[in-house]
VEXSEFI-609771 format. One record per residue (C-alpha): residue number from 1; residue in three letters; chain; x, y, z. Coordinates in steps of 0.25 Angstrom, whole numbers, always signed. Example, Ala and Ser with C-alpha at 12.3 -4.5 7.8 and 13.67 -1.06 7.14 Angstrom:
  seq  type  mol     c1     c2     c3
    1   ALA    A    +49    -18    +31
    2   SER    A    +55     -4    +29
***
This chain:
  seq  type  mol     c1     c2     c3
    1   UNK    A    -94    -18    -90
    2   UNK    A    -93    -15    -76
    3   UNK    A    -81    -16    -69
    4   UNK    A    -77    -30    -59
    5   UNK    A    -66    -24    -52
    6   UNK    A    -62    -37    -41
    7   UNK    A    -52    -32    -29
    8   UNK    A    -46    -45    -24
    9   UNK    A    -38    -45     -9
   10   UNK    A    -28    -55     -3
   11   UNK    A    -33    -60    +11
   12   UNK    A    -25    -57    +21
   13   UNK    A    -13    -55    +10
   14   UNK    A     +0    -56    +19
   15   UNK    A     -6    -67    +29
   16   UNK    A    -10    -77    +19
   17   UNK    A     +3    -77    +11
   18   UNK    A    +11    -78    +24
   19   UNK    A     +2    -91    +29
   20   UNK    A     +4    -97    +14
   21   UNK    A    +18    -97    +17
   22   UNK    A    +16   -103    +29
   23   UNK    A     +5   -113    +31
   24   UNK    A     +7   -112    +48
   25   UNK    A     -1    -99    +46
   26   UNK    A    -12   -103    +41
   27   UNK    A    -24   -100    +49
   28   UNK    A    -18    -93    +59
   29   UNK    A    -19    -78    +62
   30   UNK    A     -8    -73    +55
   31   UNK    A     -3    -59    +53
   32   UNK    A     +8    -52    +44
   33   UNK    A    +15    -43    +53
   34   UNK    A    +27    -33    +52
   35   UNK    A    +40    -33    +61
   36   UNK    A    +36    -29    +74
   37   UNK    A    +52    -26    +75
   38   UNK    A    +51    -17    +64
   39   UNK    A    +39    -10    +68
   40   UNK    A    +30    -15    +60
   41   UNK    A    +22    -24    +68
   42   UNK    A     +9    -24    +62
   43   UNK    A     -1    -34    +56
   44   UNK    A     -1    -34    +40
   45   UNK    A     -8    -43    +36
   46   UNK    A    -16    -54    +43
   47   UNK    A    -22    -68    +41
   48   UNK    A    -37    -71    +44
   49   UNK    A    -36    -78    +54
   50   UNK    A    -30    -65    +61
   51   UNK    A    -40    -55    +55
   52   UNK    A    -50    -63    +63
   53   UNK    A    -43    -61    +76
   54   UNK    A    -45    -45    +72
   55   UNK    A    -29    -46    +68
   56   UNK    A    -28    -32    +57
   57   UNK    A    -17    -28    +48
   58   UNK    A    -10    -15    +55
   59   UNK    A    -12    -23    +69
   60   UNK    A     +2    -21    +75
   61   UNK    A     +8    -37    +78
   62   UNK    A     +5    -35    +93
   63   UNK    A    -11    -28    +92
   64   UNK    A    -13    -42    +81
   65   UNK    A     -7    -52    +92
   66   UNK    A    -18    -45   +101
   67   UNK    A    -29    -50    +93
   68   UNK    A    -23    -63    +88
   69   UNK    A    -17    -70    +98
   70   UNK    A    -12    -81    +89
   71   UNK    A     -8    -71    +77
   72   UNK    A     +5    -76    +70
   73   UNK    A    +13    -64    +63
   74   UNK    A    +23    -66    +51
   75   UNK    A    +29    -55    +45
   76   UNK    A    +28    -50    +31
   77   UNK    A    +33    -56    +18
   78   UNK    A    +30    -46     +7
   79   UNK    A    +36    -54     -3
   80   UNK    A    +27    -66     +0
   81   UNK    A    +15    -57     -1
   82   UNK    A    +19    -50    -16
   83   UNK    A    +20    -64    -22
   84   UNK    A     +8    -69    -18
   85   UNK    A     +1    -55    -22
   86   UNK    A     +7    -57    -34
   87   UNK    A     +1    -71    -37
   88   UNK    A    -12    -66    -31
   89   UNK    A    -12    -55    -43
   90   UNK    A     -8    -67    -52
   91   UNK    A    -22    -73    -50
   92   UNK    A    -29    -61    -52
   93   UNK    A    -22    -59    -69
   94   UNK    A    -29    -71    -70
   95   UNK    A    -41    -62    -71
   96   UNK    A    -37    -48    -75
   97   UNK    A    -27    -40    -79
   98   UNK    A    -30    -28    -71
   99   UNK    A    -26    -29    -56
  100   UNK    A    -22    -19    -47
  101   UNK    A    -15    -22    -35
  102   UNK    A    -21    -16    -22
  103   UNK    A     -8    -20    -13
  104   UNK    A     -2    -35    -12
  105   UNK    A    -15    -41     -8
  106   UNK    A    -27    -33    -15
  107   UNK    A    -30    -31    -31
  108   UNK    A    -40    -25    -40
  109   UNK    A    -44    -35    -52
  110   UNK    A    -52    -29    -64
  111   UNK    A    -59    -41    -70
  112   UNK    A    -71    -34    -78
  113   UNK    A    -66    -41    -91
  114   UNK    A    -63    -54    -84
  115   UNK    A    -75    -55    -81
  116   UNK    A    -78    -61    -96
  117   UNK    A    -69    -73    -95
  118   UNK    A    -70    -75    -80
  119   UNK    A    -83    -72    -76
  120   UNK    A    -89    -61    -64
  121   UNK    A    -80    -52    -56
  122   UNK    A    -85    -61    -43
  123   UNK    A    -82    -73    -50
  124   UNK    A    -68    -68    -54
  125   UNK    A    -67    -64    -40
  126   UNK    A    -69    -78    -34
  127   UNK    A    -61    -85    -44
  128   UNK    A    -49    -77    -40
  129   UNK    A    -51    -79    -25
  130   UNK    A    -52    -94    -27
  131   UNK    A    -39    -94    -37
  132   UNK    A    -31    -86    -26
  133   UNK    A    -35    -95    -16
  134   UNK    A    -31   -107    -24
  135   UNK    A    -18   -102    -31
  136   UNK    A    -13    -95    -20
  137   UNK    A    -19    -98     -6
  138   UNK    A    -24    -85     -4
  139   UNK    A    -38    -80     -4
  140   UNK    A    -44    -66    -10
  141   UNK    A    -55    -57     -6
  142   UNK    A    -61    -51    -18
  143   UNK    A    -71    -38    -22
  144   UNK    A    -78    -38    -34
  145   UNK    A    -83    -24    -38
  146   UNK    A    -86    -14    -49
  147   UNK    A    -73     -6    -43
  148   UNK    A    -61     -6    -35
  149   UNK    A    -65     -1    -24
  150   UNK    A    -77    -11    -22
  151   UNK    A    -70    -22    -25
  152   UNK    A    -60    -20    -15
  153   UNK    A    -71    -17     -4
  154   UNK    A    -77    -31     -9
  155   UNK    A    -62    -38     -6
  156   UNK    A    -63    -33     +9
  157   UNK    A    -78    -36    +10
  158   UNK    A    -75    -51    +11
  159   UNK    A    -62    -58    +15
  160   UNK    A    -57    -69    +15
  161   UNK    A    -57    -75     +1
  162   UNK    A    -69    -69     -4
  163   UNK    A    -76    -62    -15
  164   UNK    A    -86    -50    -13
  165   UNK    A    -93    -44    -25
  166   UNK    A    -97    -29    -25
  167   UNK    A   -106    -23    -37
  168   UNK    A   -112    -12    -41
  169   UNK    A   -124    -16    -38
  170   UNK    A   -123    -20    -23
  171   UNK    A   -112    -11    -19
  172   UNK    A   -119     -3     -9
  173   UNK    A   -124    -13     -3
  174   UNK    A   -112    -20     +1
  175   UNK    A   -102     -6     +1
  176   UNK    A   -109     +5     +6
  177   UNK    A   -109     +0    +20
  178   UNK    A    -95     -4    +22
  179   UNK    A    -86     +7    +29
  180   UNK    A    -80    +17    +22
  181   UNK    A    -65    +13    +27
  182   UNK    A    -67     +0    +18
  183   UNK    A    -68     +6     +5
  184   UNK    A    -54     +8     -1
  185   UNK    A    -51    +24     +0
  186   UNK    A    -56    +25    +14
  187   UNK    A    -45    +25    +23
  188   UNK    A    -45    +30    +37
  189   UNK    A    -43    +44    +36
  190   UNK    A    -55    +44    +24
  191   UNK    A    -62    +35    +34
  192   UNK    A    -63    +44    +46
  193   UNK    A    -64    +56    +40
  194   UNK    A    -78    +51    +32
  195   UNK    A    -82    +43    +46
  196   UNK    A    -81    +59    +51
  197   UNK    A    -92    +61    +41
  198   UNK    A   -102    +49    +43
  199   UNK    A    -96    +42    +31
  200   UNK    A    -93    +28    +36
  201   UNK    A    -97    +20    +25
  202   UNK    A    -95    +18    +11
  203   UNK    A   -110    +21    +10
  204   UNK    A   -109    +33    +16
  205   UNK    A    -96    +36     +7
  206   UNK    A   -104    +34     -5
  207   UNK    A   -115    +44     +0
  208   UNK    A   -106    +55     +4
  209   UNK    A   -107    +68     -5
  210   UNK    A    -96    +66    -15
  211   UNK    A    -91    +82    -13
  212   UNK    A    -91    +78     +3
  213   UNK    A    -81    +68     +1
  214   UNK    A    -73    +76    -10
  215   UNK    A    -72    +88     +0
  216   UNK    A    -68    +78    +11
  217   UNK    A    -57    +70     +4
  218   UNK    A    -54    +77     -9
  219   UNK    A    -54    +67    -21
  220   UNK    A    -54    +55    -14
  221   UNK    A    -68    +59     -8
  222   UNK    A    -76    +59    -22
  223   UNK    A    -66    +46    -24
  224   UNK    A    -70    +39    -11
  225   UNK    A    -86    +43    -15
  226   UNK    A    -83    +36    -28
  227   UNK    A    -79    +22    -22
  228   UNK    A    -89    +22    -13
  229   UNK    A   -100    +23    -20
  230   UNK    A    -95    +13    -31
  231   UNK    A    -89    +24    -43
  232   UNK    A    -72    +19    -41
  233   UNK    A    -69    +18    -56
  234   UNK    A    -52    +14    -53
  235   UNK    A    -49     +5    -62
  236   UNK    A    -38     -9    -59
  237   UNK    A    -27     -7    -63
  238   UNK    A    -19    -16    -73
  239   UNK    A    -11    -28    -68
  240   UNK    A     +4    -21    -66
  241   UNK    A     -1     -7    -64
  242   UNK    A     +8     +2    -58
  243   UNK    A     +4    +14    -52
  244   UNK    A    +11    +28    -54
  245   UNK    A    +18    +31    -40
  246   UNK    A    +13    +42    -34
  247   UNK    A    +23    +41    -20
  248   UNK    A    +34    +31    -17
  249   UNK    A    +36    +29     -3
  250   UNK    A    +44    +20     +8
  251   UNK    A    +42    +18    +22
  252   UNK    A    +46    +12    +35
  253   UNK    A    +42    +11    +50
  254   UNK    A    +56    +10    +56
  255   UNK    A    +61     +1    +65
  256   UNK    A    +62    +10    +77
  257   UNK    A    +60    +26    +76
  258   UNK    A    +68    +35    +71
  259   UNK    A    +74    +45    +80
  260   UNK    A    +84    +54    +70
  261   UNK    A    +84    +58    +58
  262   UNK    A    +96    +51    +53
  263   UNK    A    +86    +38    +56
  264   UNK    A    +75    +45    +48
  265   UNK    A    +86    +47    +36
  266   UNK    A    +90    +32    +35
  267   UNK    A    +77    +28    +35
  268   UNK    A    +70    +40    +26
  269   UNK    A    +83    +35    +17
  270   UNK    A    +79    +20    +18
  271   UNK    A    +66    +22    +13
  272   UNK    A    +70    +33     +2
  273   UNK    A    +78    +20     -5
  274   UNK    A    +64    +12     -8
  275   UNK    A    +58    +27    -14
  276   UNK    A    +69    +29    -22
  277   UNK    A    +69    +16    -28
  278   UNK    A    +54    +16    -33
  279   UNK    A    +53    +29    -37
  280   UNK    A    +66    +24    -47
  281   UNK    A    +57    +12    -50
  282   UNK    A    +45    +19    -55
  283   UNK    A    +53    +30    -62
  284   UNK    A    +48    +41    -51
  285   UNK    A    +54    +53    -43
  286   UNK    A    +49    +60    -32
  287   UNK    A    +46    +75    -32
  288   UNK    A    +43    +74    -16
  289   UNK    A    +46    +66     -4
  290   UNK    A    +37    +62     +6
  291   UNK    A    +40    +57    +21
  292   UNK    A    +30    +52    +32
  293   UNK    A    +36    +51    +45
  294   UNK    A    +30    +41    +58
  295   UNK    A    +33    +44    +71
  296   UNK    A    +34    +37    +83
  297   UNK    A    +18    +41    +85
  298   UNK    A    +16    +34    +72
  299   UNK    A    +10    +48    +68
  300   UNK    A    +16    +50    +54
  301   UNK    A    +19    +62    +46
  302   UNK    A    +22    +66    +31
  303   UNK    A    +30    +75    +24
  304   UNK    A    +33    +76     +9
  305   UNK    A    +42    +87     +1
  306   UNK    A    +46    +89    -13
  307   UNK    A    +58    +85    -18
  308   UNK    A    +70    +96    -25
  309   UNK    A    +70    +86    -38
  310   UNK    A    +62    +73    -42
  311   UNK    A    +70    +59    -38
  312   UNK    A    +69    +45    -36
  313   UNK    A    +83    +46    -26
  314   UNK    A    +81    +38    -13
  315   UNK    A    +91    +46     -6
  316   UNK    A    +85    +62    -11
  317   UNK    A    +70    +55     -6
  318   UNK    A    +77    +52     +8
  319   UNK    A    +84    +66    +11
  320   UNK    A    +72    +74     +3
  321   UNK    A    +62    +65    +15
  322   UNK    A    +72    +67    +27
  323   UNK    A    +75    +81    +24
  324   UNK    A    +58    +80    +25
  325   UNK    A    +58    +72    +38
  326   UNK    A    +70    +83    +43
  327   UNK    A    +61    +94    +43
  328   UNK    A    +48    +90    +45
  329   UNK    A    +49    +79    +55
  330   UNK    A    +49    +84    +70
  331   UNK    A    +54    +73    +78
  332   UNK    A    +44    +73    +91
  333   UNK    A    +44    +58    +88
  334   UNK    A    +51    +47    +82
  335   UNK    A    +50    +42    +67
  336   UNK    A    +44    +28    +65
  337   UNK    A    +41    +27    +51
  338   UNK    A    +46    +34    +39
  339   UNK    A    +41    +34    +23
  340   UNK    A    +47    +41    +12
  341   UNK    A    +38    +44     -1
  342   UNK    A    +43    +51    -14
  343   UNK    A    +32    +57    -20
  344   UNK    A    +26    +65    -31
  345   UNK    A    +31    +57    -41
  346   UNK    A    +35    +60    -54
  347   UNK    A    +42    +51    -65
  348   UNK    A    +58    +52    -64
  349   UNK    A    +58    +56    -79
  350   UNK    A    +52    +70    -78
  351   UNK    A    +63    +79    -80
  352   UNK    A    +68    +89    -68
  353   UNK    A    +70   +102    -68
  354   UNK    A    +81   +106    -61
  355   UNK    A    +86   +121    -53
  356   UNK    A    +97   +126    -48
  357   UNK    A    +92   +124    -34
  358   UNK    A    +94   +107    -33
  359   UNK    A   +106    +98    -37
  360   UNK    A   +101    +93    -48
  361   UNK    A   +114    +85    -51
  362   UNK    A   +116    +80    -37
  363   UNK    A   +100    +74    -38
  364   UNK    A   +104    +66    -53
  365   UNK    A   +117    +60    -46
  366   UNK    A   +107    +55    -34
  367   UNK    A    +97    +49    -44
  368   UNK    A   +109    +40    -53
  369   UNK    A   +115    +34    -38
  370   UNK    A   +100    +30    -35
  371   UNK    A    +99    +24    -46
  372   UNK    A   +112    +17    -46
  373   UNK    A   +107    +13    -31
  374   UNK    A    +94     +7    -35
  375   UNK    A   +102     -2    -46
  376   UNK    A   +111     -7    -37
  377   UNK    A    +99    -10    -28
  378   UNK    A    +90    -18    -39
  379   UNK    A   +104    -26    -42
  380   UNK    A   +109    -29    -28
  381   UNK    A    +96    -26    -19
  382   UNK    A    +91    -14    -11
  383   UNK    A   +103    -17     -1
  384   UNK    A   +113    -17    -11
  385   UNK    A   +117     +0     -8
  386   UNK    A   +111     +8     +3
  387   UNK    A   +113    +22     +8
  388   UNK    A   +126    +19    +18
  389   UNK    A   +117    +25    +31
  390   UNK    A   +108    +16    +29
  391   UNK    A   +118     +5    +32
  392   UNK    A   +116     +9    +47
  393   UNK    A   +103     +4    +56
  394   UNK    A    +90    +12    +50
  395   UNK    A    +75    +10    +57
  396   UNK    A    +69     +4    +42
  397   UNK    A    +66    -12    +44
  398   UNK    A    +76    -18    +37
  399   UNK    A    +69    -28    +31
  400   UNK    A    +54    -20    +27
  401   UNK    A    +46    -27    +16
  402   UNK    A    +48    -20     +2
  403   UNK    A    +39     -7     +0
  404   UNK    A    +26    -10     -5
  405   UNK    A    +14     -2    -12
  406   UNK    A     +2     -1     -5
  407   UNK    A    -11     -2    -11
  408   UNK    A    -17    +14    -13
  409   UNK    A    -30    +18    -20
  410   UNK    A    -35    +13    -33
  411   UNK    A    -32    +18    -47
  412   UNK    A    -40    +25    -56
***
């Protein structure tokens, strides 16, 4: 039986929860904004209204206002967007068990054997567009394909509150003309560099030699050949999958730059906290750190090193990545924004080999008082015992949303 893979997209996610909350907002350009205070005074989402006006996400508030004269900003309320998310992916277990989360506001529904109780994909489609819309007061644009990465060009193909069917039949047709930048896996770097050659279609992509695009991009060439010319195979994942961290990472644009090195401590320090704790979470430890650095120019750097022995300890992340900062950063310009990333992850079960070269015992007694921090944190909240330096003024918004995963490349 073929496969009816449906890829189903919150409109205009952030902007219609915040005008269900409040009814004043409704049909109004309205766009979710960050703090211009704490530096993060761009568009993240908008309403339609607003997209009309040629308001886009990554505008900063002031560009948006340009285009929008009457544009009304409210700031972020990630909580808010979770739950109804959550209540979104409720409507779809009415249909399958097998959803795979694409961000807050996307999904991938497998409903090939739904099919027999709930009729065609397209059908299946619309009915949950119409429940969504009902239930929730939201609406949905959905792709209806024979893979993922079809389906997901159909949910873009129409918006709002629409329902695009793609099969194998007339793919071509309605594909192979769109640009290449529209089909997930293209970003902009990919983009350019196939632009270089004549290759600015999808079209065009699927034509290509097959070893070209291997020579050009390594193994994601012979993977981008595959998706455009309809061959993706990534299944969806079950309801509740949960991917094997390959990086854990935390970052932050700071509230003014920093100009020391004791400022880039207190907030590499800051940011090693959130590491630590999902790497004790997910039962991983870091054999590497990794840094990036943004400067004043907004031009950003990274370096990565290995570390002496595998941990999950906030506080050996944070000297291992500002000993990395320390001798790789020239200051030329000031630091905007920094991230801290442990990586090459292994399970925190595989025993160490130890040598006489690193204190091994010093390292064990650093793990136990993490541990007993994090508990203390869980019971009394992440507040409830903190480093003593960072009781003094430190450039990280104080009261930044919680960490969130973004959405990354399909699974096989």
């Amino acid at each position: 039986m073929e496969r009816v893979i449906l890829h189903s997209d919150i409109n205009n996610c952030y902007a219609s929860v915040e005008c269900l909350y409040d009814a004043s907002l409704r049909g109004k350009p309205v766009a979710v904004g960050g703090s211009v205070e704490t530096r993060h005074g761009i568009v993240l989402a908008k309403s339609e209204q607003a997209k009309r006006c040629g308001v886009k996400t990554g505008d900063a508030l002031w560009q948006a206002r340009e285009k929008c004269h009457d544009l009304v900003v409210v700031p972020p309320h990630f909580e808010r967007y979770k739950r109804y998310s959550e209540l979104v992916r409720g409507v779809y277990r009415r249909y399958t068990d097998q959803i795979e989360p694409f961000g807050l506001d996307e999904a991938w529904l497998d409903v090939t054997d739904s099919q027999r109780l709930l009729g065609a994909g397209g059908c299946i489609a619309d009915d949950i567009r119409r429940t969504v819309q009902r239930e929730l007061g939201l609406t949905v644009s959905v792709g209806v394909s024979f893979n993922k990465i079809f389906a997901k060009l159909g949910s873009d193909m129409k918006k709002p509150n629409a329902v695009t069917v793609i099969d194998k039949q007339d793919f071509r047709e309605k594909i192979w003309n769109l640009p290449v930048g529209d089909m997930l896996g293209c970003g902009r770097s990919t983009v350019k560099k196939l632009s270089t050659y004549g290759v600015r279609t999808i079209g065009q992509l699927a034509a290509c030699d097959r070893a070209f695009l291997k020579a050009l991009f390594g193994k994601m060439g012979d993977v981008l050949w595959s998706y455009a010319n309809g061959l993706d195979a990534s299944r969806v994942q079950p309801d509740g999958f949960v991917p094997v961290s390959k990086s854990i990472g935390h970052g932050a644009t700071c509230i003014h730059d920093l100009e020391s090195e004791h400022e880039v401590w207190l907030v590499l320090l800051s940011l090693a906290q959130e590491v630590g704790r999902r790497l004790h979470e997910e039962g991983l430890a870091a054999t590497a750190v990794q840094i990036g650095v943004k400067n004043s120019a907004l031009f950003v750097q990274q370096f990565q090193k290995p570390l002496p022995l595998p941990t999950q300890s906030a506080i050996e992340l944070a000297r291992a990545a500002f000993g990395l900062f320390c001798e790789q950063y020239r200051w030329t310009l000031h630091v905007r924004a920094l991230t801290i990333r442990a990586i090459r992850l292994q399970p925190d079960t595989i025993p160490v080999q130890t040598d006489l070269f690193t204190d091994f015992a010093r390292h064990e007694r650093q793990q136990k008082i993490d541990k007993t921090v994090l508990a203390i944190r869980r019971r009394y909240g992440k507040n409830g015992i903190f480093n003593a330096c960072l009781l003094s003024e430190h450039a990280i918004p104080q009261n930044a949303p919680d960490f969130a995963v973004l959405p990354g490349m399909p699974y096989k």
